[in-house]
N, C-alpha and C positions, 0 to 999 in steps of 0.2 A: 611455454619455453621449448616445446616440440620435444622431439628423444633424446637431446642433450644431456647430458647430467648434472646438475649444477655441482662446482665445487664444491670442497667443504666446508661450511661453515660461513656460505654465501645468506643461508637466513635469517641469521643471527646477525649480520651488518643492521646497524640504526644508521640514523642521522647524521650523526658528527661523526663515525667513522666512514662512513658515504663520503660525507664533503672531505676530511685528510688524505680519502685514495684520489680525488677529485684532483685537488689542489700538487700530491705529487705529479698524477700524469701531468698537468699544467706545466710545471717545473720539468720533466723530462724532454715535452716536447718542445719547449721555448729554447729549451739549452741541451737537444737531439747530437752536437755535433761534438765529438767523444765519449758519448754513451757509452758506447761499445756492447758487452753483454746486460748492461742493464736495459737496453733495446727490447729484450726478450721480457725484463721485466715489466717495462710497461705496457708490453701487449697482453700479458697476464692478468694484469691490473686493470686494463679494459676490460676483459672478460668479466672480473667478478664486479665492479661496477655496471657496467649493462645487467650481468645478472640481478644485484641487488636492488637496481632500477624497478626492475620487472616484478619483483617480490614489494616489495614497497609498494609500487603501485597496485599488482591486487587486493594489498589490505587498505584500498583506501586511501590513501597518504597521497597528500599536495608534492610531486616532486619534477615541478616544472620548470625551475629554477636550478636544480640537479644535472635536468636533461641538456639545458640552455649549454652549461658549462659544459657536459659532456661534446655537442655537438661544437663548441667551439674548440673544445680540442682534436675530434675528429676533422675537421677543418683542415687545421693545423698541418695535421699528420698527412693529410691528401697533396699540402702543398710539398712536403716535404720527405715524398717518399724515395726518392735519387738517396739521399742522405740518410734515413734509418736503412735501406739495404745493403749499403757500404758501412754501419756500423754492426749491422748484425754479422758479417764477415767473424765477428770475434767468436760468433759461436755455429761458424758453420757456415754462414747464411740463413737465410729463411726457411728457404725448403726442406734442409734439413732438421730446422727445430719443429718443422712444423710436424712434421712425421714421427722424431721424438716426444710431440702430447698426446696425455692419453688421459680420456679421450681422443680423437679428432678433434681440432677447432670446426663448426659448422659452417659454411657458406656466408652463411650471415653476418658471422664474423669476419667480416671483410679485410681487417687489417692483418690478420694471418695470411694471407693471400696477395697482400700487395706488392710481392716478384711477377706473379701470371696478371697483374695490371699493367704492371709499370712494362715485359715485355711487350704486351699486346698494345699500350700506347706507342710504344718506340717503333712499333712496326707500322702503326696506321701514321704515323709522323714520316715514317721514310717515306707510304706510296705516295702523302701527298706534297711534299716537299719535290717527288719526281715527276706530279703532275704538273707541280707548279714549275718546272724546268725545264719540262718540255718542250718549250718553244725556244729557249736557250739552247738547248743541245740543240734543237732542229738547222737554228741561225751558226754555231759553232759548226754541223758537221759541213755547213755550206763552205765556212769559210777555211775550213780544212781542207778541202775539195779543191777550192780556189787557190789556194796557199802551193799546195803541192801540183798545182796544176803549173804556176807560173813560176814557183821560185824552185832555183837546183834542188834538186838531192845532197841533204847533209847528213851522215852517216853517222854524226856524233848525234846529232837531234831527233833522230830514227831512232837510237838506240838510247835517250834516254824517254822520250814520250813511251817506249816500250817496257822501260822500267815503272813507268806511270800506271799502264794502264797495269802490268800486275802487281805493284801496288792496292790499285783501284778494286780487283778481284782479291787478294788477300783480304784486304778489310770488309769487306762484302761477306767474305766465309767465315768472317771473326778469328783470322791468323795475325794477330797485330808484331809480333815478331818475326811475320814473315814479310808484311808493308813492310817496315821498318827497314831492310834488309835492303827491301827493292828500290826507297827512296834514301836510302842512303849510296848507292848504288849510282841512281842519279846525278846527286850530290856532286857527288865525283867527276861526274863528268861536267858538269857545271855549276861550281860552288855561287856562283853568284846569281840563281834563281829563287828569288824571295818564296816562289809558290811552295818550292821543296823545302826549304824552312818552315813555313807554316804547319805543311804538315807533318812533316816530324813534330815538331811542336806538341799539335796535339793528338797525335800516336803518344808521345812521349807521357802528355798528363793523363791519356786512357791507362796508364803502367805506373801512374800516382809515383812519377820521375819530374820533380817540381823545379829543380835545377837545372836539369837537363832541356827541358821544356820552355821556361823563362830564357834561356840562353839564344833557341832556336828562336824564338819571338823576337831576342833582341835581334840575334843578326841580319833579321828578315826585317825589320824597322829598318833596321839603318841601309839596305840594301834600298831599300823601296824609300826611302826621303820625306817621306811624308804620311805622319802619323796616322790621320785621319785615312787616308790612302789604304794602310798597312791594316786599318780597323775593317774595312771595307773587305779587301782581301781575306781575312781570317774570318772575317762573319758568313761570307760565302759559302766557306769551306764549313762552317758550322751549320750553316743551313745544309749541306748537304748530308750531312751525317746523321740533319734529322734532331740536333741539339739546338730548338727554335731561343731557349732561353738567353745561350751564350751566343746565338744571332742575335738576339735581338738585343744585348748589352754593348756588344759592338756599334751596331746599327745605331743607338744612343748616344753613344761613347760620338761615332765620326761624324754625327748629325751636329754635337754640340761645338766638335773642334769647328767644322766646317760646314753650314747648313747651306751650302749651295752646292755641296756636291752631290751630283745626281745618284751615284750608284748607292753613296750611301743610305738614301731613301728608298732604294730599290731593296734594301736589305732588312731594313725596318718594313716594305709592303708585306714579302715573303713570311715574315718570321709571325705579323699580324696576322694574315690570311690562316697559318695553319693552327695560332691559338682561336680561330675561332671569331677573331675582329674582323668582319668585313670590311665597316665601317671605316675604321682605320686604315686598315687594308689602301680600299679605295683610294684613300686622301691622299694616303704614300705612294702611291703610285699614279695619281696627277700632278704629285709634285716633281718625281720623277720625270715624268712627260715634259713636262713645261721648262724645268732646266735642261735638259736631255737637248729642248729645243732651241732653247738661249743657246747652247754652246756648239749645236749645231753638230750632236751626236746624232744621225738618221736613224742609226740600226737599235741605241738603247729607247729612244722615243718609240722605236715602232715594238718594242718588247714591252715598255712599260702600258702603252695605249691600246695593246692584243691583251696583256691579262688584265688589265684593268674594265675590258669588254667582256671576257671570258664569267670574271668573277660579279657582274652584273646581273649577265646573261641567267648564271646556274641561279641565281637569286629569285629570277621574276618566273623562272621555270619549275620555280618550288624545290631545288635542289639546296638544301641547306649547307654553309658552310661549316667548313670543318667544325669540330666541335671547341668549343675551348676548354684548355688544358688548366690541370689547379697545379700541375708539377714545380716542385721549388718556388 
C-alpha cells in the first residue's frame, strides 16, 4: 500500500461490510446528481474500499467479485465526472477538499484528482476540435475577404461582428460576464440574429441561468424556422467550445428531425472524430459529402471530402485518432 496510511479501522473491514460500502457507492453513483456534499463522501468510501480490498487480498481471500463491482463503479464515476464536480461545489469544490485530507489522497487515487482530469480533457478537446476547423475558418476567412471586398461598408455589421469577436476573446479568457456583455451588445444591434441567441444561450447555462437560457433557445428557434436547422446551429457552437457531448446530442436530435440535412451530419462527424470514433467519424462525413452533393453545396462537399481525407490520411500514417472520451 506504499506510504500511505490506511484509515482507521480499514483492517478490521470483512466481507459483508465490504460489500454494504460497495453497494452504497453503487447507489451514490447511479443517483450522482444532487449528492451535493455526500460527493465527498463517497470518495472517502472509495478510499477505504480499495484499501480493504488490498488487506483482504493479502490474506488470501477470493475477492474478485468485490473488485468486479468496484470497477464497475469506477466506470461509472469516469463517465460522470462534469456532474460529481458541479456537486462537490457544496463543499468547496474538489481541490479544496482535497487539500483539507489528511493525509493526502495518493496519485493512485485517482478519483481525488478528477478536476486536474477533467481540465486537462477539455483542453486537449479544444485543440482538437480547432484542428478539426481549420479548414472552416480557412474557407470563412476567404469568404470574409470576398464579402468585404465586394459588398459596401455597413457600420452597423462592423460594429456588431466587433462585439463578436470580443465576445470570442472574453470566453477564451473565461470572463463569461464579460461575453455576455459583448453579445448582448450585439443583440442590440440586431435582435434578429439567431447566432447571437444561441450563444447567449449558452453563456447563459455556463451560469446554471436555466430560464434565461431556454428563452434565448426559444427565440433563436423561432428566428431560424426550422428546428432541425436551429440544432445544427447550436451543436456547432457546442463543438466549438470543445462540449463534443452536447454536439453530438444535437447532431442526433437534427439527424432524426431531418436525415438529409447535410450539415447536420457534419456535426455528428466533428463531435465523433474528437470521441475517438474514426470510424464513425468517416461515415458522417461521406454522408455529408454525398448530400452536400445532391444539393449542390460545392464549398460544404469540398469541407466535408478535405477532412474526411485528412482523418484517413493521419490513420494509415500511424497517427492515432483522438482518444475517446468516457465523460458524461
Amino acid at each position: 500500500m506504499g506510504d500511505y496510511v490506511a484509515k482507521e479501522g480499514t483492517e478490521a473491514i470483512e466481507g459483508p461490510e465490504l460489500r454494504s460500502m460497495l453497494r452504497s457507492c453503487e447507489l451514490a453513483v447511479a443517483n450522482s446528481k444532487g449528492l451535493g456534499a455526500g460527493a465527498l463522501d463517497l470518495l472517502r468510501t472509495l478510499d477505504r474500499v480499495t484499501e480493504a480490498l488490498e488487506v483482504l487480498r493479502d490474506r488470501g481471500m477470493d475477492v474478485r467479485s468485490e473488485e468486479t463491482r468496484l470497477e464497475g463503479i469506477q466506470n461509472i464515476l469516469r463517465r460522470k465526472i462534469s456532474l460529481l464536480l458541479k456537486e462537490l461545489r457544496a463543499v468547496g469544490g474538489l481541490a479544496s477538499a482535497r487539500k483539507r485530507e489528511d493525509p493526502p489522497p495518493p496519485e493512485r487515487y485517482w478519483w481525488w484528482y478528477l478536476d486536474l482530469v477533467h481540465s486537462k480533457r477539455q483542453r486537449a478537446r479544444l485543440q482538437r476540435y480547432l484542428r478539426v476547423a481549420a479548414i472552416g475558418v480557412a474557407l470563412v476567412t476567404i469568404a470574409v475577404f470576398a464579402y468585404r471586398r465586394f459588398v459596401p461598408y455597413d457600420p452597423i455589421l462592423a460594429a456588431k461582428m466587433e462585439h463578436f469577436s470580443l465576445a470570442e476573446r472574453h470566453v477564451e479568457g473565461g470572463d463569461i460576464s464579460a461575453a455576455l456583455a459583448e453579445y448582448e451588445a450585439a443583440r442590440a444591434l440586431d435582435p434578429g440574429d439567431p447566432d447571437i441567441l444561441i450563444w447567449l444561450g449558452i453563456l447563459y447555462e455556463w451560469q446554471e441561468r436555466s430560464r434565461e437560457a431556454q428563452e434565448a433557445f426559444a427565440e433563436a428557434e423561432r428566428l431560424v424556422g426550422d428546428r432541425a436547422e436551429f440544432l445544427v446551429m447550436r451543436g456547432f457552437s457546442y463543438g466549438q467550445l470543445g462540449d463534443v457531448e452536447k454536439a453530438l446530442a444535437d447532431g442526433q436530435d437534427a439527424v432524426a428531425l431531418n436525415p438529409d440535412l447535410a450539415q447536420a451530419h457534419l456535426v455528428l462527424a466533428g463531435a465523433y472524430e474528437v470521441r475517438g470514433d474514426a470510424r464513425r467519424a468517416l461515415e458522417e462525413l461521406e454522408i455529408t459529402a454525398q448530400l452536400a452533393q445532391k444539393d449542390g453545396n460545392d464549398s460544404l462537399y469540398v469541407i466535408a471530402k478535405t477532412r474526411q481525407a485528412m482523418l484517413m490520411q493521419s490513420s494509415v500514417a500511424g497517427m492515432a485518432p483522438p482518444e475517446p472520451t468516457v465523460e458524461r
